[in-house]
C-alpha positions as CSV (number, residue, x, y, z in Angstrom):
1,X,118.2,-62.5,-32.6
2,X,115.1,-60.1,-33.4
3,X,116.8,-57.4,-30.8
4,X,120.0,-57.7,-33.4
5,X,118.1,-57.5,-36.4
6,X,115.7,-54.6,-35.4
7,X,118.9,-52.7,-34.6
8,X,120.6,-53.9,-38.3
9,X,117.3,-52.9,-39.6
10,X,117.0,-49.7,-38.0
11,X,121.0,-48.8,-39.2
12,X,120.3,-49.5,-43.0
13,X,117.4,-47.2,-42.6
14,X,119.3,-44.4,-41.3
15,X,122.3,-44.9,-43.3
16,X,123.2,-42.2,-46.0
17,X,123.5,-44.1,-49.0
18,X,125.9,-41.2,-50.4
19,X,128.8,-39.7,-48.7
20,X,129.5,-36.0,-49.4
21,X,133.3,-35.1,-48.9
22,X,134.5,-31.6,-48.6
23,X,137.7,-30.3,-48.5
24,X,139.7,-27.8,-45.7
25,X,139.9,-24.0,-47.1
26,X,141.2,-22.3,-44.4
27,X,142.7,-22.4,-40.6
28,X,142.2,-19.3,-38.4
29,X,143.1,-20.0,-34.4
30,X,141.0,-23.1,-33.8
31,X,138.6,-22.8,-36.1
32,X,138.8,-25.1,-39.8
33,X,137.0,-23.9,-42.8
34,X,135.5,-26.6,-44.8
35,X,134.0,-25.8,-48.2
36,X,131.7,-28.3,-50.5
37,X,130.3,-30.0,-47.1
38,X,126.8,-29.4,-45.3
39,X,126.3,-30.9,-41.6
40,X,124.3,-29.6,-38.8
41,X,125.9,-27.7,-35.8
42,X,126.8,-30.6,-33.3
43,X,128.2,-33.2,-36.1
44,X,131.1,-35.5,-35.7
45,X,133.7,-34.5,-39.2
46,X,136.7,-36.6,-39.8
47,X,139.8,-34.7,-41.4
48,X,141.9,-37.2,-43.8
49,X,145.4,-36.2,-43.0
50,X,147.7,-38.7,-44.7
51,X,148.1,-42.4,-45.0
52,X,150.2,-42.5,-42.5
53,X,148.3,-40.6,-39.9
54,X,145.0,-41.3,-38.1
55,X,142.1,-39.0,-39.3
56,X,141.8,-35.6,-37.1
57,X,137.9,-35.8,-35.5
58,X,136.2,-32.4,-35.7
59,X,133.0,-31.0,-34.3
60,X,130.9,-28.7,-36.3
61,X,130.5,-25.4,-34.2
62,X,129.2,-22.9,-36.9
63,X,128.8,-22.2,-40.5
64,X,129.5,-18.7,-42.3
65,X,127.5,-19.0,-45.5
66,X,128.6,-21.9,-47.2
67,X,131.7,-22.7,-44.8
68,X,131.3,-25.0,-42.0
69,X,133.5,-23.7,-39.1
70,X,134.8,-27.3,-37.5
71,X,137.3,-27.3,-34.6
72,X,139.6,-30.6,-33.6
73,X,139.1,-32.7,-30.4
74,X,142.2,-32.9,-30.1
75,X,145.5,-31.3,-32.5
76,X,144.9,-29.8,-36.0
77,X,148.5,-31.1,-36.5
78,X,148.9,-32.4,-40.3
79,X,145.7,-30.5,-41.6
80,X,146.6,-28.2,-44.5
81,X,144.1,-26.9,-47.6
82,X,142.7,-29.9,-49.6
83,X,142.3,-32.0,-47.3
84,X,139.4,-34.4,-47.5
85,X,136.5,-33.8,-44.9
86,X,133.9,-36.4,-44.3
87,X,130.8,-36.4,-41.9
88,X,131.3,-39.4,-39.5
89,X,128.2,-38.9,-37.7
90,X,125.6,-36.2,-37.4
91,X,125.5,-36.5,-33.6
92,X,127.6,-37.9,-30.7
93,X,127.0,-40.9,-29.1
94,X,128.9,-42.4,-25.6
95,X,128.6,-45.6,-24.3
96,X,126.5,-46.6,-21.1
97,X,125.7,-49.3,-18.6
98,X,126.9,-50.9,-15.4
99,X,130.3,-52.6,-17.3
100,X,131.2,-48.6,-16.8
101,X,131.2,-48.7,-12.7
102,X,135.1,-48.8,-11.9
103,X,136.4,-47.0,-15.5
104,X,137.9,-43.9,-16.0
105,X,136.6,-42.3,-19.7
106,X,137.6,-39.4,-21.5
107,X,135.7,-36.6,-23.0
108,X,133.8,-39.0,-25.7
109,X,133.7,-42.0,-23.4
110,X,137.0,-44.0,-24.4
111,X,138.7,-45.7,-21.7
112,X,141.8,-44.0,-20.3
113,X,142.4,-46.9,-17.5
114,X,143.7,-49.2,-20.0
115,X,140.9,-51.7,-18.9
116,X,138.7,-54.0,-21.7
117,X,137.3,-51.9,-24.5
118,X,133.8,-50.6,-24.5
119,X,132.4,-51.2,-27.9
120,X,130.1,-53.8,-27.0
121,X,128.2,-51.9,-24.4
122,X,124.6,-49.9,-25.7
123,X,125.4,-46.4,-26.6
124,X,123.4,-43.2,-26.1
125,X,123.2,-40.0,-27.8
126,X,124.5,-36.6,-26.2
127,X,122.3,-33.5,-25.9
128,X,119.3,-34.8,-23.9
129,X,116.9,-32.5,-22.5
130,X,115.7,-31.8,-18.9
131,X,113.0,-33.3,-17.5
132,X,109.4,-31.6,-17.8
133,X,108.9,-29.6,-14.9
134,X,105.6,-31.4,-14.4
135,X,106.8,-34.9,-14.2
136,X,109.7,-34.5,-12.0
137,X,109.0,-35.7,-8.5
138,X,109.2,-33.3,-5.7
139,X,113.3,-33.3,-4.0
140,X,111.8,-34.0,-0.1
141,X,113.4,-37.1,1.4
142,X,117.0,-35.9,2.8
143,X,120.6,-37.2,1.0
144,X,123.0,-38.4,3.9
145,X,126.5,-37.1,2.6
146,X,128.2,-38.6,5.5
147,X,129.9,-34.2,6.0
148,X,128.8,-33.0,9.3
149,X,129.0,-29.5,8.1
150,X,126.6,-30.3,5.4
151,X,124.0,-32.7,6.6
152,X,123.7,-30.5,10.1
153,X,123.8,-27.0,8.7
154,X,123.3,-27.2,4.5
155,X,121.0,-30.3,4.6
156,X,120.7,-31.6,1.0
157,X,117.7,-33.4,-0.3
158,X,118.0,-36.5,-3.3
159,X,117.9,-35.0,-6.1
160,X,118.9,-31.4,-5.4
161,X,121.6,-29.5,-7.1
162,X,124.1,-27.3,-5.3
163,X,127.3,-25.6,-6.0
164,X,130.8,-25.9,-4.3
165,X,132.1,-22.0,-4.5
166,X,135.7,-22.5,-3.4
167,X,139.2,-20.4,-4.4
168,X,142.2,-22.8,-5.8
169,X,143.8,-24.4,-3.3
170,X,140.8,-24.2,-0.7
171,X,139.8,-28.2,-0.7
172,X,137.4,-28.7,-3.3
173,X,138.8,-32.0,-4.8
174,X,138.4,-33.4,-1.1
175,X,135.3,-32.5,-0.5
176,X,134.2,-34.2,-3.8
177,X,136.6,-37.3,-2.6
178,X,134.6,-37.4,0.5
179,X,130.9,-37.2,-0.8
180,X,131.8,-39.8,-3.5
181,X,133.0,-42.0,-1.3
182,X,130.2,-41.1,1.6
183,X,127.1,-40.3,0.3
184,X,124.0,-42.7,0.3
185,X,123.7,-43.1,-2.9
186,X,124.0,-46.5,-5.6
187,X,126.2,-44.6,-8.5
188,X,128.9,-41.6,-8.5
189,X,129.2,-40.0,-11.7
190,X,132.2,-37.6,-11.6
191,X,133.6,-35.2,-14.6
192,X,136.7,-33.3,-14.2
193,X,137.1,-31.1,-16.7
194,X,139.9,-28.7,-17.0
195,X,142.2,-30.3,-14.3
196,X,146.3,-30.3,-14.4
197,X,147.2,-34.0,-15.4
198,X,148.9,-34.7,-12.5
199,X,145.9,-34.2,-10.1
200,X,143.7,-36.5,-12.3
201,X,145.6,-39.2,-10.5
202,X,145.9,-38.5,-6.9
203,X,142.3,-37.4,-6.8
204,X,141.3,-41.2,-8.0
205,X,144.1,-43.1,-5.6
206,X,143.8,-40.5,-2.6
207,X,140.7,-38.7,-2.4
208,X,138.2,-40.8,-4.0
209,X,140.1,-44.7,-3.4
210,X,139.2,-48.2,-3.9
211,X,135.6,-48.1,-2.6
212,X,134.4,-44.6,-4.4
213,X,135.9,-45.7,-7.4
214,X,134.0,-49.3,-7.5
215,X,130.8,-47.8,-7.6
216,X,132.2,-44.3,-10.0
217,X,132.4,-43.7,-13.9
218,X,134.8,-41.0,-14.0
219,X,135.3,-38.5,-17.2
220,X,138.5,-37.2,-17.5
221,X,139.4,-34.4,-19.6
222,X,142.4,-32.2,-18.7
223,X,143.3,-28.5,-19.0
224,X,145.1,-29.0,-21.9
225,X,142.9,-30.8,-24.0
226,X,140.7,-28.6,-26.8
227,X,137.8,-27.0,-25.9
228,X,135.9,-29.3,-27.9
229,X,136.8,-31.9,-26.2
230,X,136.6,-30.2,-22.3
231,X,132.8,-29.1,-22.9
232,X,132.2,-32.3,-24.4
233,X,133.2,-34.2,-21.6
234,X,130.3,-33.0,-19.4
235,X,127.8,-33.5,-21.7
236,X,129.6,-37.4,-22.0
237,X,129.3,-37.4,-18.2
238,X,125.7,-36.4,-17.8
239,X,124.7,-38.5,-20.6
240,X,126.0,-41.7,-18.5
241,X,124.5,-40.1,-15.4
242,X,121.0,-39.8,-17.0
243,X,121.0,-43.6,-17.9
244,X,121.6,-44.8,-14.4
245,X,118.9,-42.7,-13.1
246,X,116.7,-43.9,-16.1
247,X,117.6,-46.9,-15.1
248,X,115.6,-46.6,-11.8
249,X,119.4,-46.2,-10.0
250,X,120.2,-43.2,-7.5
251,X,122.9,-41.0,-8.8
252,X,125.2,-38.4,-7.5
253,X,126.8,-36.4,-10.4
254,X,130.1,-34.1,-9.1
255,X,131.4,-31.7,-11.3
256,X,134.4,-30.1,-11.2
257,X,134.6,-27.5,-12.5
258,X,131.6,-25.5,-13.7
259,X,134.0,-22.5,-14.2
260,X,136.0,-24.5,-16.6
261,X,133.4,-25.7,-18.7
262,X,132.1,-22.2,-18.8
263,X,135.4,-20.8,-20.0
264,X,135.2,-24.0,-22.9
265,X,132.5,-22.5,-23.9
266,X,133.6,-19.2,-24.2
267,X,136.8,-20.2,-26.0
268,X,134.3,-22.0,-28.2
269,X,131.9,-19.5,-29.2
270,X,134.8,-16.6,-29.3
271,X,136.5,-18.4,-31.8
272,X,133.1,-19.5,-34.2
273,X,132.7,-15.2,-33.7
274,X,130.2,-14.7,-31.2
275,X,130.8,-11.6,-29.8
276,X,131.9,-11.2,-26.4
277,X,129.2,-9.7,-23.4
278,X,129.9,-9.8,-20.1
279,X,133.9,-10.2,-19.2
280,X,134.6,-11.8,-22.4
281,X,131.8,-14.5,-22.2
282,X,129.5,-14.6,-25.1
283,X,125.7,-15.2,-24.5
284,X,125.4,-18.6,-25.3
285,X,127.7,-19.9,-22.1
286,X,124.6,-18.1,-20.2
287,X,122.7,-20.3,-22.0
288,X,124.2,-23.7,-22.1
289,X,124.8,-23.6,-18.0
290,X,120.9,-24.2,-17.2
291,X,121.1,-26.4,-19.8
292,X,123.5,-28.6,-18.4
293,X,122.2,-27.9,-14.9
294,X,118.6,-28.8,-15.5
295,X,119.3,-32.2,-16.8
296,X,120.2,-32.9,-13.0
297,X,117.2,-33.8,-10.2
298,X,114.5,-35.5,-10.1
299,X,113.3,-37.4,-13.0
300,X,109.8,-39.1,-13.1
301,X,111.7,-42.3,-11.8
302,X,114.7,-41.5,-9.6
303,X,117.1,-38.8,-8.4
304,X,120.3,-37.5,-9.9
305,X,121.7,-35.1,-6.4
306,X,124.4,-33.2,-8.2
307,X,126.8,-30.9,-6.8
308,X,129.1,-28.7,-9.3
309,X,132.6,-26.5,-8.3
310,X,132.5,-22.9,-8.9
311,X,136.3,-21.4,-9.1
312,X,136.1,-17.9,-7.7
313,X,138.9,-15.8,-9.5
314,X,140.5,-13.7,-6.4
315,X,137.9,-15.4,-3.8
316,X,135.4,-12.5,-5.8
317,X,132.4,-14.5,-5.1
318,X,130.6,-12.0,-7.8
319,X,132.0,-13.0,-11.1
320,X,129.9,-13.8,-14.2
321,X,129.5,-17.5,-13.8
322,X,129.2,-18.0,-10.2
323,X,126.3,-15.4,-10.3
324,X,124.9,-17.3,-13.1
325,X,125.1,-21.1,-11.1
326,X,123.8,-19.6,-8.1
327,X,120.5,-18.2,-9.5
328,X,120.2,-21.7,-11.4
329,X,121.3,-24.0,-8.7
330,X,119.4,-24.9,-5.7
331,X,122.0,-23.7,-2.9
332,X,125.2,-23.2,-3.0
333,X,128.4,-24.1,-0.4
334,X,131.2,-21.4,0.2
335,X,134.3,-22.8,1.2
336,X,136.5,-20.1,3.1
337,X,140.4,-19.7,2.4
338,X,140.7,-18.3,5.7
339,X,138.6,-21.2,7.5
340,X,141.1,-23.4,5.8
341,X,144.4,-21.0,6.9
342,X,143.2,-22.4,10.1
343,X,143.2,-26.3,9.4
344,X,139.4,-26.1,9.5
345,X,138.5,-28.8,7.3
346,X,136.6,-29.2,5.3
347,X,136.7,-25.6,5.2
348,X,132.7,-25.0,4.7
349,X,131.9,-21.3,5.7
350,X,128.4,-22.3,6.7
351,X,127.3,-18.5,7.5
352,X,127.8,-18.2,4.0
353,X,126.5,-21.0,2.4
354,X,122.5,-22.0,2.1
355,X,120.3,-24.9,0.7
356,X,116.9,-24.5,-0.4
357,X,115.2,-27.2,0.5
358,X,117.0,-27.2,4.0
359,X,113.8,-26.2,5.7
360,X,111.3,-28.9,4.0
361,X,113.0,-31.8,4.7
362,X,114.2,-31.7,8.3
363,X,112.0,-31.1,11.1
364,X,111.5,-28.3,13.5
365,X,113.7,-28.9,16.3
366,X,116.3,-29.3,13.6
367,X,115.6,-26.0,11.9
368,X,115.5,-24.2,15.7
369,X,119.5,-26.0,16.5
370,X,120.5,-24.6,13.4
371,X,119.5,-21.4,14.0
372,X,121.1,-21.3,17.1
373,X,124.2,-22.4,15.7
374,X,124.1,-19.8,13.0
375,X,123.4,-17.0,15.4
376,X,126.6,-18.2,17.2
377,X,129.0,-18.3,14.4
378,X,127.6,-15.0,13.3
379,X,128.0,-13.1,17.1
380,X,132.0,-14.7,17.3
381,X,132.5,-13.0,13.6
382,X,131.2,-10.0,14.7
383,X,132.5,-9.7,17.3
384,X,136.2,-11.3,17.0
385,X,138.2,-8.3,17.5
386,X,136.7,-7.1,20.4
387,X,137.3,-10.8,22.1
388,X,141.0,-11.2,21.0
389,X,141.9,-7.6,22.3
390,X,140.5,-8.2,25.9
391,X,137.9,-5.1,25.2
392,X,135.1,-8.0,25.5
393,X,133.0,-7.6,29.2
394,X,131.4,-11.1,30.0
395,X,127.9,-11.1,30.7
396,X,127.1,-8.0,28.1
397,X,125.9,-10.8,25.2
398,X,124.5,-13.6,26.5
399,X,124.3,-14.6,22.6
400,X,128.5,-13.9,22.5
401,X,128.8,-15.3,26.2
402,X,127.5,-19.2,25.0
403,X,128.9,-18.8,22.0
404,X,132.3,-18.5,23.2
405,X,131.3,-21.0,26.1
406,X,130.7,-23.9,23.2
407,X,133.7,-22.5,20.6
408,X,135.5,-25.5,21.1
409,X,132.6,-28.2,20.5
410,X,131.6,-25.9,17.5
411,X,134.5,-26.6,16.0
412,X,134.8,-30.1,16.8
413,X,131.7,-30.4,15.1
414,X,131.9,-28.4,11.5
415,X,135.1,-30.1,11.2
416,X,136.2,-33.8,10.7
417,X,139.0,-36.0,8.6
418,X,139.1,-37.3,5.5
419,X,138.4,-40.8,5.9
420,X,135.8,-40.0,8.9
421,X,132.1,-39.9,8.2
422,X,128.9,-39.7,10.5
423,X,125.2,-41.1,10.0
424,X,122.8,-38.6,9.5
425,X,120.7,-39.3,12.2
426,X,124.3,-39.0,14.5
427,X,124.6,-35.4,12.8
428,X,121.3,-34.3,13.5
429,X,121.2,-35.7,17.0
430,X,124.6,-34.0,17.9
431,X,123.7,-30.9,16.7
432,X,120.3,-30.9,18.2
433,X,122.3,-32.0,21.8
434,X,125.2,-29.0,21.1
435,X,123.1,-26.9,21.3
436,X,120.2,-27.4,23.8
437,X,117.0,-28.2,21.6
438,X,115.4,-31.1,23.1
């Protein structure tokens, strides 16, 4: 009773005894003018559209002197000038705890599963900031994805963030299916943002299935849904990710993609006038990303592990946001088109990809297998050509001569199927046995 009547108490003193309306002036692209009405950047507007029609939810974005710039979560459709303008709320709130495990949420955490509703569950507020950098516990006890690949070659540590740099078409989505369904963790958070509608569905059925989704909240927001609403869905799903962990719960946070939150972003701050730096992205994407990144990790109670896609436009690895995620993120995983030409899946290009924290949380005669391994796959790329021409001499490389003796068990051990996962301590032991460190 007193826990219902702090928070009654604690509403009436917050409340804003008088309601300002405005009214719509103007309607360039995305962006609605409002005149007569002052919110801070960040608040919730609701557009009154008719009798007949629900209210049109806006965010506020800008302001240009006395105009707020507002743009729609979802359609402008029925907005014309004169239109009443109210401010709902001067900042966003989602819903959180365990009754979430199982549901699929859009970008403002409503169900889209057609399961119970959510709005007796305790809400928190979007926007939270990253942990202090001094109370953050250190990232040296080793995260088990149950990916050979991975735990053998990119070892990840609980609560370190990497990114999944990948083409279209290259695997990504199984991956994520895999680690959510693999990992050793307690809670999957997932937030695909900007994906076609009809992969939403086969991801959650095929790749994640009955047992990733029983212990996943997954935020949905698809590519043709505002960009409101698509860089508001990562913020929903971090904010839900940040409970658990608050909640003394280890969380893995997948994101997918980074790229399309970015271009959210862009669209966003494009269309409030920001001007445009490096191919068409304006400096504040550059500054949300770290952001967004840093609320993952340790906290000063648990872990959040967190691993976001990168799309690489034309497999150019160099682009403005995967340059950016890479100097924020803590390693990074490169998935090769042509590894996955070959049916090599999951299609890791481990001479390409590095973790961080590999080295501090494995021991030595795991670090001295790797190596081996590495110099290996590096000696067959280089030399390739040579090998599949005949123009090879046996015996002039003893690096190139074992690694084409143990090709075959190489293979068999970067690669592996969907539904098939390994104990770390298997990984490390096979890898330390592949390749002769005792």
């Amino acid at each position: 009773m007193s826990l219902a009547w702090n928070d009654l108490s604690s509403s009436i003193r917050h409340a804003d005894p008088v309601r300002t309306v405005g009214q719509v002036t103007n309607l360039v692209g995305m962006i609605i003018e409002v005149g007569g009405l002052s919110a801070p950047v960040g608040s919730l507007c609701r557009i009154e559209v008719g009798r007949q029609d629900p209210p049109v939810l806006c965010e506020v974005v800008g302001f240009r002197n006395d105009t707020l710039l507002v743009m729609p979560y979802q359609t402008a459709a029925g907005v014309a000038p004169g239109c009443r303008v109210t401010v709902q709320a001067s900042q966003l709130t989602v819903p959180v705890g365990d009754e979430l495990l199982g549901r699929v949420l859009d970008g403002l955490g409503r169900p889209l599963d057609g399961g119970p509703p959510l709005s007796k569950l305790a809400r928190s507020r979007l926007g939270g900031s990253p942990t202090p950098a001094m109370r953050r516990l250190r990232s040296d006890e080793v995260m088990s994805t149950g990916v050979r690949s991975i735990d053998g070659m990119i070892t990840t540590a609980r609560g370190q963030r990497l990114g999944i740099f990948a083409g279209s078409g290259v695997g990504k989505s199984v991956l994520m299916g895999m680690l959510a369904r693999q990992a050793s963790v307690e809670v999957n958070v997932l937030a695909l943002i900007g994906e076609r509608g009809r992969e939403v569905r086969e991801f959650i059925e095929r790749d994640l299935g009955p047992e990733g989704l029983a212990r996943s909240v997954i935020i949905v927001v698809t590519s043709d849904e505002s960009a409101v609403m698509r860089a508001k869905g990562a913020e929903t799903a971090m904010t839900i990710a940040e409970h658990f962990r608050d909640a003394d719960r280890e969380v893995l946070f997948l994101m997918d993609s980074a790229t399309r939150y970015a271009m959210a972003l862009r669209e966003i701050g494009l269309a409030a006038g920001e001007p445009p730096t490096t191919k068409g992205y304006p400096p504040s994407v550059f500054a949300a990303l770290p952001k967004l990144c840093e609320r993952a990790g340790w906290s000063d109670i648990n872990s959040m592990t967190a691993f976001f896609t990168v799309l690489i436009e034309g497999d150019d690895i160099h682009d403005p946001v995967g340059d950016a995620m890479r100097s924020i993120l803590d390693g990074h995983i490169m998935l090769s088109r042509d590894l996955a030409r070959q049916h090599h899946y999951p299609a890791v290009d481990v001479l390409g990809s590095v973790s961080r924290l590999r080295n501090d949380i494995v021991g030595q005669e795991d670090i001295a297998a790797g190596a081996n391994l590495m110099r290996w796959l590096k000696s067959l790329e280089d030399n390739r050509d040579l090998v599949n021409i005949g123009a090879y001499v046996a015996g002039s490389d003893p690096v190139l001569d074992e690694a084409l003796a143990r090709e075959t068990e190489v293979r068999e051990f970067l690669t592996q199927g969907i539904t098939e996962g390994t104990e770390l301590t298997d990984t490390l032991g096979r890898l330390r046995q592949l390749t002769g460190v005792a």
